[in-house]
matplotlib code that plots the C-alpha trace (Angstrom):
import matplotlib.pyplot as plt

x = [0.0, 1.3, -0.1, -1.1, 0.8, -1.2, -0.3, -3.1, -3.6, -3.8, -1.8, 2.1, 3.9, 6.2, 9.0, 9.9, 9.2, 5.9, 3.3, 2.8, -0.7, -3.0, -6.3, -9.2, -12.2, -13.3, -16.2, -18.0, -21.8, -22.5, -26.2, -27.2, -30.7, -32.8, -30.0, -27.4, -24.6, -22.7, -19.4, -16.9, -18.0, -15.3, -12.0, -8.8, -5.4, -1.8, 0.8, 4.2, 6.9, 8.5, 5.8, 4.3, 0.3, -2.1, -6.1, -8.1, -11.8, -15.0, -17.0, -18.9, -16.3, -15.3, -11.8, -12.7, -13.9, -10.6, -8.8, -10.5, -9.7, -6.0, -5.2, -7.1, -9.8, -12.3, -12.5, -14.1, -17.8, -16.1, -13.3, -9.6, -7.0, -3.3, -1.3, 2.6, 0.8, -1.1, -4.6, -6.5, -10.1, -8.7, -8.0, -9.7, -9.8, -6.8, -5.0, -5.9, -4.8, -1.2, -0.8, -1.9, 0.7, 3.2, 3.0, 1.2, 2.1, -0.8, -0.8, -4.2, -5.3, -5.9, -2.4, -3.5, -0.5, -1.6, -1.4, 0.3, 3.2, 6.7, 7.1, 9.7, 6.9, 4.1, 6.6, 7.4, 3.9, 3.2, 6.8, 5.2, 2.4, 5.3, 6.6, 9.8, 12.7, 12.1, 15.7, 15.3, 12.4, 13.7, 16.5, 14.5, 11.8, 14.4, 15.8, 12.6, 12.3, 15.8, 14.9, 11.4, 13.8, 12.6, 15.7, 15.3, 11.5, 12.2, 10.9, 8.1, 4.7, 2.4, 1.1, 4.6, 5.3, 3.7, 1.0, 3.3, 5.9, 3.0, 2.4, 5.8, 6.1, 3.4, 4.7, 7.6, 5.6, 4.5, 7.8, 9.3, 8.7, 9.7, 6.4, 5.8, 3.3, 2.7, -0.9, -1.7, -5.3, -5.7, -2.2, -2.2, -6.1, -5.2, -2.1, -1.3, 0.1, 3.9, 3.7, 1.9, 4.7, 6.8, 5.6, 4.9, 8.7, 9.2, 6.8, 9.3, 11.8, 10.5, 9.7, 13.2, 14.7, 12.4, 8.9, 6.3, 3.6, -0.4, -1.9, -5.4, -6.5, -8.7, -6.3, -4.5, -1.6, -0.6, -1.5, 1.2, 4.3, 2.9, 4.3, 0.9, -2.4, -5.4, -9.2, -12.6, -15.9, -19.2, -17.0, -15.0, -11.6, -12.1, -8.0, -5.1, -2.1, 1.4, 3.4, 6.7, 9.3, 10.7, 7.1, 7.0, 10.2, 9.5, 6.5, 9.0, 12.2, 9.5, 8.1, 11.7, 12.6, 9.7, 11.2, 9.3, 12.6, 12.5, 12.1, 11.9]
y = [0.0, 3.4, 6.0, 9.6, 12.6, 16.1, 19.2, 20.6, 24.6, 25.1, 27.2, 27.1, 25.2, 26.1, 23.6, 23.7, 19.6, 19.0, 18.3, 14.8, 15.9, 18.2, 18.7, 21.0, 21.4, 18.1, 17.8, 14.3, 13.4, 9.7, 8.2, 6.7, 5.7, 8.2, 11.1, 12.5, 13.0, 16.1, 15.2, 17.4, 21.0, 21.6, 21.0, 22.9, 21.3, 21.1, 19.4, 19.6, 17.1, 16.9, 18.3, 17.6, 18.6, 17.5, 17.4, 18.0, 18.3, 17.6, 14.1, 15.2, 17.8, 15.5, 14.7, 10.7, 11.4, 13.2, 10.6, 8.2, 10.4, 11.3, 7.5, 6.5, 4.4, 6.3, 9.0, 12.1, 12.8, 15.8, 17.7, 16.1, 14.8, 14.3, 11.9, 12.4, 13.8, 10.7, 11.8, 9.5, 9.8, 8.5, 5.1, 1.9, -0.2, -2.5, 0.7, 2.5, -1.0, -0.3, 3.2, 2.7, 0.4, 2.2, 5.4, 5.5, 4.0, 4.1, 3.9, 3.3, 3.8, 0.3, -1.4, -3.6, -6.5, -9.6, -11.5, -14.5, -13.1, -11.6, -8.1, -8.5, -10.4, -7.8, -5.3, -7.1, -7.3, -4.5, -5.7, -9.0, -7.8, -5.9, -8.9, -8.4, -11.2, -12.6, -11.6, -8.3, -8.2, -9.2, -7.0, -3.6, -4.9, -5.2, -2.5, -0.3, -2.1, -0.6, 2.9, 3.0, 1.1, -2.1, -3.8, -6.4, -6.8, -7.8, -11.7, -10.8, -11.3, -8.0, -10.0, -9.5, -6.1, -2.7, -0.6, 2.1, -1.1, -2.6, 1.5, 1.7, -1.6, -0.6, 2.8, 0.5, -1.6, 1.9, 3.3, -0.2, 0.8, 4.1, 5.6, 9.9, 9.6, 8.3, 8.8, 8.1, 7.7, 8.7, 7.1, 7.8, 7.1, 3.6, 4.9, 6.1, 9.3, 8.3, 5.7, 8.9, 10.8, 7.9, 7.3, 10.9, 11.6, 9.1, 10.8, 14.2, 12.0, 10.5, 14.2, 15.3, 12.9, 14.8, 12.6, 13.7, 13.3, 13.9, 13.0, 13.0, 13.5, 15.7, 16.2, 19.3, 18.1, 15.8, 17.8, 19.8, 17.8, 18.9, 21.8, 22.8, 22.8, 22.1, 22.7, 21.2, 21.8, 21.0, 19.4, 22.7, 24.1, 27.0, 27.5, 26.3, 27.9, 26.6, 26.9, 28.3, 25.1, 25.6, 25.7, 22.0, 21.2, 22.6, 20.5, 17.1, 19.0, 20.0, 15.8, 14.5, 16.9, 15.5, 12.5, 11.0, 10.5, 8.5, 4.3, 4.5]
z = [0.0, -0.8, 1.1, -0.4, 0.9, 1.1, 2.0, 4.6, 3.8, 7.6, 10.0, 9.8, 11.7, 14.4, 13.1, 9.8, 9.3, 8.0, 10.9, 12.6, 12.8, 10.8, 11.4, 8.9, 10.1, 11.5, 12.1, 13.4, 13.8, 14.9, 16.0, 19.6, 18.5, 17.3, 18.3, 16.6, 18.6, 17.1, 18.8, 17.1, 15.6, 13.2, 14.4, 13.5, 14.7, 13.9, 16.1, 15.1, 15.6, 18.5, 20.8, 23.7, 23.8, 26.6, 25.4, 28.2, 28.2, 30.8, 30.3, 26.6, 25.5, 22.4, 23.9, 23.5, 19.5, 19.0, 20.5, 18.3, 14.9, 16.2, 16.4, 13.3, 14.9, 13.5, 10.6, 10.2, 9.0, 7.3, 7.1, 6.6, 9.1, 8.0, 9.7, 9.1, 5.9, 5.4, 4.3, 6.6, 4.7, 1.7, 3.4, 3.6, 7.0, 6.1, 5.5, 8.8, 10.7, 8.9, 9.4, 12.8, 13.5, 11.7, 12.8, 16.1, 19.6, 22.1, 25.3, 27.3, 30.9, 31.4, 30.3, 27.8, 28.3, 27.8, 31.2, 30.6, 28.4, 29.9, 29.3, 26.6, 24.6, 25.3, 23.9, 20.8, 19.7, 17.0, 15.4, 15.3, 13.1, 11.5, 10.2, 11.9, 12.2, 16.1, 17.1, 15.8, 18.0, 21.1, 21.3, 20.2, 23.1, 25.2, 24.1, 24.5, 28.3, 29.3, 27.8, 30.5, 33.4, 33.0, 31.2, 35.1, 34.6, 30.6, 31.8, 34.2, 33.7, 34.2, 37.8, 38.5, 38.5, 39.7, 38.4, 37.5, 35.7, 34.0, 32.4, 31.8, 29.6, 27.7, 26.9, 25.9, 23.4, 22.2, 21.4, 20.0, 16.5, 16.7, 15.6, 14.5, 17.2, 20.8, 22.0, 25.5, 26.9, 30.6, 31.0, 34.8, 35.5, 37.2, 38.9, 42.6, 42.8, 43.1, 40.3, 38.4, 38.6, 37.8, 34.3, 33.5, 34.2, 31.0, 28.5, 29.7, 28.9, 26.1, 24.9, 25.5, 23.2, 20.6, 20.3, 19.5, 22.2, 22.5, 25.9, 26.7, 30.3, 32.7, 35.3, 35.6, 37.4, 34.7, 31.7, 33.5, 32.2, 28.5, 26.9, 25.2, 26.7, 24.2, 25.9, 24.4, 25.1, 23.3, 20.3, 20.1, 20.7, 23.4, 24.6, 23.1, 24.8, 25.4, 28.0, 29.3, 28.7, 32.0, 33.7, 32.7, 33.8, 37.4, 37.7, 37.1, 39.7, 41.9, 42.3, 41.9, 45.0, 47.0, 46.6, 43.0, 41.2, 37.9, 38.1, 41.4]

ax = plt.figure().add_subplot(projection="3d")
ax.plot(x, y, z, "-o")
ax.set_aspect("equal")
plt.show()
């Protein structure tokens, strides 16, 4: 499958690569019996690479459709989305399963390892639909373990390790194939505070080494780590603001001096 590259007439960017994501007027109406849900109201977006945006919304807002659009599980009614300038209307099912694997590494709220598999085999899972050679996928889920520190916990089973662990081997699966994008999904929502803290001090890190990252939550505190705050209400953008770099910094010295230091 080749995939179509556009060039979205929105906004510029602030970096002078082409946008991981691009966004036009998005707009997305879905049915719950006899109502249509109007669930985005024209949506507007560009994310370039190497940022670090939190979505944050109340219950209804439209954060969970944009979610849903962002990480290709669901298209638009109207409008266009551009996925590392992949036009993602133009694309059939099969295709949105590839690109998704490709380019996008979720995380999600809930973990989403498979119990009975170490966490070096969790992590190798979207190279295995890759069609990547098994050693080649060992050593890169290793590899991906050590980068969250897990490299000890590579052969545990998630029963085996911490809430906070079991978070940070999936963000390890979702960075194992070095995807444009890494899109996490309440990634703190199951997590005590310290283990919070804990695996949002590796998306920082994870930010730092220049990935791009899109977080969706409704806690203030952890859209706190992001260096650009994006607000939604009734399937509209109402603030979209970034932050002074250094504020998000203080928020990770500030828990690591209370004594939330990294891998901990």
């Amino acid at each position: 499958m080749t995939f179509t590259v556009a060039h979205p007439s929105v906004r510029a960017s602030p970096s002078a690569q082409r946008p991981v994501i691009a966004m036009r007027n998005v707009i997305k109406h879905y049915r719950m019996g006899d109502t249509e849900v109007h669930a985005l109201r024209g949506i507007s977006l560009e994310i370039a690479q190497g940022d670090f945006v939190a979505i944050m919304g109340t219950s209804g807002s439209g954060k969970s459709t944009l979610m849903n659009i962002v990480g290709c599980l669901d298209v638009p009614t109207r409008g266009h989305y551009w996925l590392d300038g992949v036009d993602v209307r133009t694309l059939e099912d099969d295709d949105l399963a590839r690109i998704r694997n490709r380019k996008i590494g979720f995380v999600f709220q809930s973990f989403n390892l498979l119990p009975r598999m170490s966490a070096a085999a969790n992590v190798e899972l979207p190279l295995t639909y890759a069609g990547v050679h098994p050693k080649q996928r060992r050593a890169r889920a290793v590899q991906a373990l050590q980068s969250v520190g897990l490299g000890e916990r590579a052969h545990h089973v998630p029963s085996e390790m911490s809430g906070g662990q079991q978070q940070r081997a999936a963000v390890a699966r979702a960075i194992v194939t070095n995807p444009a994008l890494i899109l996490a999904d309440e990634p703190t929502g199951n997590l005590d505070t310290e283990s919070s803290i804990d695996v949002m001090s590796v998306f920082a890190s994870l930010h730092a080494q220049g990935r791009t990252v899109v977080l969706i939550t409704h806690e203030d505190d952890i859209a706190a780590y992001a260096q650009r705050i994006v607000k939604l209400r009734d399937g509209q953008i109402v603030d979209d603001h970034r932050r002074d770099s250094s504020d998000a910094r203080r928020t990770h010295m500030a828990h690591a001096e209370a004594g939330h230091g990294v891998f901990q």
